[in-house]
Each structure stands twice: as C-alpha cells, then as structure tokens.
N, C-alpha and C positions, 0 to 999 in steps of 0.2 A: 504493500500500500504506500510506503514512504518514497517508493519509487516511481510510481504515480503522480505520487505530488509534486516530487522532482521535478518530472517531465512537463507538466503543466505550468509550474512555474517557469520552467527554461522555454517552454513552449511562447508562454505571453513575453516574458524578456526578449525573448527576439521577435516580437510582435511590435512590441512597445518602439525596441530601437529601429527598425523599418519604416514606422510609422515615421516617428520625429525626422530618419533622414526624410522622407518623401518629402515632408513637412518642409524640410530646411531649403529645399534644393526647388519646393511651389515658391516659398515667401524670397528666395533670392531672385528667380526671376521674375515673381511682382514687381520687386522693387527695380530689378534693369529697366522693364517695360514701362513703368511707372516715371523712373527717371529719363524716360525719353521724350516725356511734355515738353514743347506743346507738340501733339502729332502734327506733324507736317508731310506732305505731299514727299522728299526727299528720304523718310525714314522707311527702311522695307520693316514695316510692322506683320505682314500677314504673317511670315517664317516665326517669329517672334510668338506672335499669339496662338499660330498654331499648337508650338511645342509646350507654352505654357499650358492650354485648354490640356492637352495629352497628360503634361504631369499634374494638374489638378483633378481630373476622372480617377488616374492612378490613385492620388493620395487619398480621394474621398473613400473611394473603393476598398481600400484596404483596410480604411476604418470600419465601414459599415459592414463588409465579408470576415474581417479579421476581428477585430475587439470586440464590436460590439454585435456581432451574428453569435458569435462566442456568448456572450449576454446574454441577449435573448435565448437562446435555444438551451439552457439555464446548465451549462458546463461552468459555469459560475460559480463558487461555492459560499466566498465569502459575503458575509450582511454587510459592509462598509460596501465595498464594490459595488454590490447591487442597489443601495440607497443612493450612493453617489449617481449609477448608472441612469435609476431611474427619475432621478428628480433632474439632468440638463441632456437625455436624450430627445424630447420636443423641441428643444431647442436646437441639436444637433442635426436634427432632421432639418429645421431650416435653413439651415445653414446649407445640407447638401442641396436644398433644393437649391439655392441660391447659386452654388456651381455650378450645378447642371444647365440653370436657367442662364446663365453666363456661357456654357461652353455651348449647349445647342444654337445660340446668335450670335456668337462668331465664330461659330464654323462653318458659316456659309454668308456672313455679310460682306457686301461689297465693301471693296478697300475705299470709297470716298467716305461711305453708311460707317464704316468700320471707325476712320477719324473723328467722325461728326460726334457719337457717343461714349467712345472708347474712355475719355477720363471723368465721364462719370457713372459709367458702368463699372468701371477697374474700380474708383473711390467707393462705391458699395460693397464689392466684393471683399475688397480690402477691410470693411468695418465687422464683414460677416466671417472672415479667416480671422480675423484677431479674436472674436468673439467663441469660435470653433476652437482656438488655441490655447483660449483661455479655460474653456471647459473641458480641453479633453487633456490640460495638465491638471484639473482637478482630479478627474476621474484616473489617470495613470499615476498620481500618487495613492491614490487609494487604494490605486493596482501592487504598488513596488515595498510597500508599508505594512 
C-alpha cells in the first residue's frame, strides 16, 4: 500500500512540474506578444499567435486531463485537496473557457481583424491566466503539503 502512495504522489509531482513549465513557457510568450504593442502592419504577429494559441490549449489541457480529471474522477484522496479543488474549480473553468474562446478567434482571424483586437483581447486573457495562476498555486500547494 505505501507503495501506492508512492507512486501517486511521484505521479502528481511530475504532474505539478509539467504543468508550471507549460505555464512558464504560455506566460513568456504572452509577454513577447504583448510586448510587441502597438500591433503594426510590419510585425509578423500571425506565427507569433499561432504558436502561442498551441501552447495555451497545451497548458489548459493538461490541467483539466491531468490534475484536475485526477479530481474529479475522485483518485483524490486527501480532504485539503479536495476542498481547495472544489471551492476555485468554477472558477477555473472560466478561465478555460476564456482560452478556448481566445484560441478559437485567432485561429482563423484575419491579420488586419487580428491587429484591430489583439490588445485587448491579449489584456483579458492576461487578467484571466493570472487569475488561473493564482488559483491553481492554491490548489498545488494543497497538493505538495
């Protein structure tokens, strides 16, 4: 049995640390993209936004398939975890939608449509990744603890 627990526990530790890179390597290229206001005609943004919209599916993904599928499907065991889990995963869900709904319109908006909205669609996104980061360093200390 203690080797069980083991493996569960080394199982979420490299869940955890997956996560936070995917994490690290969304929010660096928020900020390149970001820091290339004002969008102008001269910036190849599409390459740019494409690979971002790709590593943000990735990261949302991994959360919602990996930790917290983990959660729900109640391989879960500890009471912190789960009280943590369950009081900022409504939140967390908007947050994906908030990705999704960002990655589905620019993956296919036109590069002028793409400029006209881009900083303040990125500024939302950005309000709704800090808010996602801040809750699921709640919930992964409750995980490592």
């Amino acid at each position: 049995m203690n080797a069980t627990i083991n493996e569960r526990r080394q199982n979420t530790n490299r869940m955890i640390k997956e996560l936070l890179e995917e994490r690290r390597q969304v929010w660096a290229l928020y900020c390149a993209i970001a820091g290339m206001k004002p969008f102008t005609g001269e910036q190849p943004l599409r390459p740019k936004i494409q690979e971002f919209c790709q590593l943000l599916i990735d990261y949302i993904s991994l959360g919602h398939f990996g930790i917290y599928q983990r959660i729900i499907d109640g391989a879960e065991r500890r009471r912190k975890v789960l009280e943590v889990a369950e009081s900022i995963y409504p939140r967390i869900a908007e947050t994906t939608d908030a990705a999704v709904n960002f990655n589905d319109k620019y993956e296919t908006l036109a590069e002028d449509e793409l400029k006209t909205h881009l900083e303040n669609d990125l500024s939302k996104l950005g309000e709704e990744l800090a808010t996602r980061i801040e809750l699921e360093d709640r919930l992964i200390s409750s995980m490592i603890t």
